[in-house]
N, C-alpha and C positions, 0 to 999 in steps of 0.2 A: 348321393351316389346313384348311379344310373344301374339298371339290373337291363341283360340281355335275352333274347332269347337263343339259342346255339342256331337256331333253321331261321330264327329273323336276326336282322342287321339295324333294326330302328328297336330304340332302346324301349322299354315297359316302364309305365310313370307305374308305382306302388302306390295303393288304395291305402290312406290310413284311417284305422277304425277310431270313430267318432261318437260319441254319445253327448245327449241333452240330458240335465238333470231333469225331471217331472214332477210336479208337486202336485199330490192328490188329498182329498182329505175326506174324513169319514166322521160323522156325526154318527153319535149313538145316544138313546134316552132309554132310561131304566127300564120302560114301558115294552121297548125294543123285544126284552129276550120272551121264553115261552115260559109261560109263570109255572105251566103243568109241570115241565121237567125242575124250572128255578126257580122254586117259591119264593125266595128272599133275594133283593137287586144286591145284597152285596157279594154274590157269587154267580155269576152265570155267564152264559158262551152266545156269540152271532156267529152266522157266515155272512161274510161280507155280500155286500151285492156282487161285486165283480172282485176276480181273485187277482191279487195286488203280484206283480212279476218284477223281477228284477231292484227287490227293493233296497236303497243304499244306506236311508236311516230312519227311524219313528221318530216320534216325539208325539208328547199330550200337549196340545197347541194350544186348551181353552179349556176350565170348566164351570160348574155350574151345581154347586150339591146343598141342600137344605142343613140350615144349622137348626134344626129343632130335634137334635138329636137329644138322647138320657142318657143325662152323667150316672142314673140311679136305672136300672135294671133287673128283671128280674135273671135275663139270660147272661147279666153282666155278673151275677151273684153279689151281688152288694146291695140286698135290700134287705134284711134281715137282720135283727138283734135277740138276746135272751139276757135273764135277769133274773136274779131272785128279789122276795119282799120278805125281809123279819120285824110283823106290827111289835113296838116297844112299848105302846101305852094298852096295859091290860082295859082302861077305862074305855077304851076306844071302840066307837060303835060296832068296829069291821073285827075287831079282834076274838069273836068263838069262830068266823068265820075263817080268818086268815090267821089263826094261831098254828095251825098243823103245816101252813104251807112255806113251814121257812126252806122243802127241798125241793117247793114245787118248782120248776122251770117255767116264768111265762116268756114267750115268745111273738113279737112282732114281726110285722111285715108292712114296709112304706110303700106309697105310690108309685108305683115307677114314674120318670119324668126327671126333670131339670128344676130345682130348686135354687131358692137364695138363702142364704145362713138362718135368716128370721123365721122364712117357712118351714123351712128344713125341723127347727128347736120346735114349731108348733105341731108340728106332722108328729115328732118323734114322741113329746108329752102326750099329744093327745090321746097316740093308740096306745102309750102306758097303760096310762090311765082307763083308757079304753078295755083293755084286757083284761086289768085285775078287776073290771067292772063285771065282763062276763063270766069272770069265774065265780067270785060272791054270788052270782045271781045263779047259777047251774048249783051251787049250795043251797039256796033258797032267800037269800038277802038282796032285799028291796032296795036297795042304797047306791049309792054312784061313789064310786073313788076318786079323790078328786087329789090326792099327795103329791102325786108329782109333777116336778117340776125341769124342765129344761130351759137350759138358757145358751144365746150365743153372744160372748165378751168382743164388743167389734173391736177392740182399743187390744185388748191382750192377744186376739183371736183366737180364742180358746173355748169351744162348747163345754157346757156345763150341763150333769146330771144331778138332779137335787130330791129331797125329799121334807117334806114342811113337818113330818113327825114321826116317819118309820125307815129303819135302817135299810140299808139293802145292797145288794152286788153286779156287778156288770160282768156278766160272763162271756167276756169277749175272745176266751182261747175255745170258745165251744164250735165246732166244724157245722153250720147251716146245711141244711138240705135244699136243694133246689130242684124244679123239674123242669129241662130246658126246651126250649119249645125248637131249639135248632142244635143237635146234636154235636155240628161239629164246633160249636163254642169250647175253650181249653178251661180246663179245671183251674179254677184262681185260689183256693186256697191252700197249696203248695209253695205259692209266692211270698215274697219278704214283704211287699205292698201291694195295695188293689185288692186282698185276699177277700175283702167285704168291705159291710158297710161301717163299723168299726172303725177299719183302716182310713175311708176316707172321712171320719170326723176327728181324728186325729190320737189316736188311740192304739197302744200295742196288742199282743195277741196274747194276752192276759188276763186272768180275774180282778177287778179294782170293788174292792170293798170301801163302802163309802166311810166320810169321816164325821164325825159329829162336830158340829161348829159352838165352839166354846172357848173362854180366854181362858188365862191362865190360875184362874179358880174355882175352873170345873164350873163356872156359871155360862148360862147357853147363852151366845149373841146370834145378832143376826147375819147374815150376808151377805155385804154391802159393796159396790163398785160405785167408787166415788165423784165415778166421771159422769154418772146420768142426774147428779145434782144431791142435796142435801134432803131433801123432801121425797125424791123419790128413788134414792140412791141401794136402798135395801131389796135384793131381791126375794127373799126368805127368811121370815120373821119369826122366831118362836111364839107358839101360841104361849103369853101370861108368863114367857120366859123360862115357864115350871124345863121343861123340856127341851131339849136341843133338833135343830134341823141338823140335815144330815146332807152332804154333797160327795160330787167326784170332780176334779177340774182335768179336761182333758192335758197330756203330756206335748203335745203335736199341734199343730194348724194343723188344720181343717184341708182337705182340698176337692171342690167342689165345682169348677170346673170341664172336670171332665179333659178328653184328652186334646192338644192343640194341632195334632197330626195325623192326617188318613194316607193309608199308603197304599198305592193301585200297583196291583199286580197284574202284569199278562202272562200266562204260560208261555215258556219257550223263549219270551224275549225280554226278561227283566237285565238290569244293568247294576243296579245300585245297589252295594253291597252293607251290611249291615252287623251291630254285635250283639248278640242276644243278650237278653236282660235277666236279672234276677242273677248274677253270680255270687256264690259266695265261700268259694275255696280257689284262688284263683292263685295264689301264694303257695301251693299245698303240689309236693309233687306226686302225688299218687292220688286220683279221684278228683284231677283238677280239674272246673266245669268253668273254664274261661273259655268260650268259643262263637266265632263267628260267621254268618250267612256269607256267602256269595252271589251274588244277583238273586239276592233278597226279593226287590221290590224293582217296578219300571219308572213309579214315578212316587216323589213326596209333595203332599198338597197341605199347607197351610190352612190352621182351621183357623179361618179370621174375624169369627162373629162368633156370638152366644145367643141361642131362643130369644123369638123366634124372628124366624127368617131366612135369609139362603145367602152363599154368599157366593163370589165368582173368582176365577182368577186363570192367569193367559202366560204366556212365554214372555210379556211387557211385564210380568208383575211379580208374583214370585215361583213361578213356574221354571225349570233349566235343565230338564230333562235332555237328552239326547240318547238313542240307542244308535249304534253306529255297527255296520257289517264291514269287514274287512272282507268278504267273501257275500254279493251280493245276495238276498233272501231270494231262491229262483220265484218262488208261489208262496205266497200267502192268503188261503181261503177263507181262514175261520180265528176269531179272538177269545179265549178264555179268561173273562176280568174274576179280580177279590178284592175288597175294600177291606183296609183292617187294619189294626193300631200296630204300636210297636209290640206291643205286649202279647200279639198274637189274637187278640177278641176281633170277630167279625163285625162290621161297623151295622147298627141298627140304623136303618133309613126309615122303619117304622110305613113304609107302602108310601114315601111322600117323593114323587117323580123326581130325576134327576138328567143330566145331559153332559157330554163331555163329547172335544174334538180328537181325532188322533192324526194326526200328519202324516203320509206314508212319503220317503222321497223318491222317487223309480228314473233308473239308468235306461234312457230310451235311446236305441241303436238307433244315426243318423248319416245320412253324407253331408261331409262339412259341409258348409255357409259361414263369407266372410261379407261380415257385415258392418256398415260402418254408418252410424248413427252419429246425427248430430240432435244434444236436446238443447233446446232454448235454457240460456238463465235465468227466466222467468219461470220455468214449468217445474216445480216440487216435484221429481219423481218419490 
């Protein structure tokens, strides 16, 4: 349809408004933000070099993050155990020293880091063992305590806490102290899992008093998994049999791991919605805590390796973010990122650099052009 002007006679051709999609893209490395203001890479802000106008959708195009992260933390709250020791053989070297401590509390503390099952049982025996060594010795006993024992059943997968001659309890319902060295970490032992390190060796929030290993005529046997062979199948042998060893076998696997997903947030422009974890009145109509985020998180990143290493991944691979504006973003100057599990713990990068791309798409005002392209069958665009 032809538009007039009333004082002209030759008709007015109408302008129609035209835009080019633009595709920009912004590399960011950990290194990027101002450490003085964000001391830890899994929270902190840039301002872009140039302010992104007119923008129609985001996406995380590419990234790049270190798998040497810890399943075991101490900001994680899951390094820590406590225990009582009750010695049963009065003949026993340690026993004027450890007679009075059946209400003592000792308490451990592991490495932080990423463990395997096997180190993990040698980490945990050790510093038992370790502790009840420096308490004897703060009494004035020369001696090494050498009773206990752990173990990890790969076949049953079930961690084992033992002891070769004196009874004893796992005080796994007792609430650890921690001192965090990043404040805004969430308090985990309110949670039904993850609460500590208990949890992830497969263990309720309980006291398990151990049991004496003995048949069925009060005579003490040993402790045997029949799967490491005949010969060497015993892992806990009564001494002269006079005596019985003492165990716990955990209820749960183990899960050691750590978490398979990191979740990038930006201020302002997340998409992905989410449901909080840890319910458990969801059934219940009064004080029911079933409930869900909305634009949670921008994007979910597949953690695809275990220590150490780093791993990568693109929009080709498991990447599908899209952020999409129905109402173009006019400016965009400044990004506020968060790395962080489902479970709300802030992701430790431990200072070890990282990189990721963001796609910005931008609605660029043009005057049409009809263009007409011929490509060769030979040319892979």
């Amino acid at each position: 349809m032809s538009m007039f002007n009333v004082a002209n006679s030759r008709p007015l051709i109408p302008r129609e408004q035209t835009y080019v999609l633009d595709r920009k893209l912004l590399t960011v490395h950990s290194e990027d933000r101002d450490i003085s203001k964000w001391p830890f890479a899994n929270h902190f802000e840039i301002a872009l070099p140039q302010t992104m106008e007119n923008v129609e959708s985001m996406r995380l195009l590419d990234c790049s993050l270190p798998s040497a992260y810890n399943t075991f933390s101490n900001d994680y709250q899951n390094t820590k155990l406590s225990f009582r020791l009750t010695v049963s053989d009065p003949t026993a070297p340690f026993y004027p020293f450890l007679a009075s401590a059946a209400s003592y509390v000792f308490t451990i503390t592991i490495q932080d880091g990423f463990y395997c099952p096997e180190e993990l049982a040698t980490e945990l025996q050790t510093r038992m063992n370790a502790v009840i060594t420096d308490y004897i010795a703060s009494l004035g006993c020369p001696g090494v305590y050498q009773n206990m024992r752990v173990y990890y059943d790969k076949v049953g997968q079930r961690y084992w806490f033992g002891n070769i001659q004196d009874s004893f309890q796992l005080l796994f319902d007792r609430q650890e102290t921690y001192t965090l060295a990043n404040c805004d970490q969430p308090l985990m032992w309110s949670q039904y899992t993850k609460w500590g390190l208990p949890s992830y060796l497969g263990y309720e929030r309980q006291t398990y008093s151990s049991t004496p290993s003995i048949d069925s005529n009060s005579n003490a046997i040993p402790v045997v998994f029949a799967y490491v062979g005949v010969n060497g199948g015993a892992w806990m042998t009564p001494a002269n049999y006079t005596s019985p060893v003492y165990y716990v076998q955990a209820p749960l696997a183990p899960s050691l791991l750590g978490e398979r997903a990191i979740y990038m947030q930006i201020k302002k422009y997340n998409s992905i919605d989410a449901l909080k974890p840890f319910s458990e009145r969801t059934n219940q109509m009064f004080n029911n805590d079933y409930n869900g985020i909305v634009d949670s998180a921008f994007a979910k990143i597949p953690v695809q390796a275990t220590p150490l290493g780093e791993f990568s991944d693109s929009r080709n691979g498991f990447l599908s973010n899209v952020v999409m504006f129905d109402v173009p973003e006019e400016k965009i100057a400044k990004l506020e990122f968060t790395f962080q599990y489902h479970d709300g713990r802030l992701v430790e990068f431990d200072n070890i650099p990282f990189n990721f791309t963001i796609e910005f798409n931008r609605l660029r005002n043009e005057i049409g052009r009809a263009y007409v392209v011929r490509v060769p069958h030979a040319y892979n665009l």
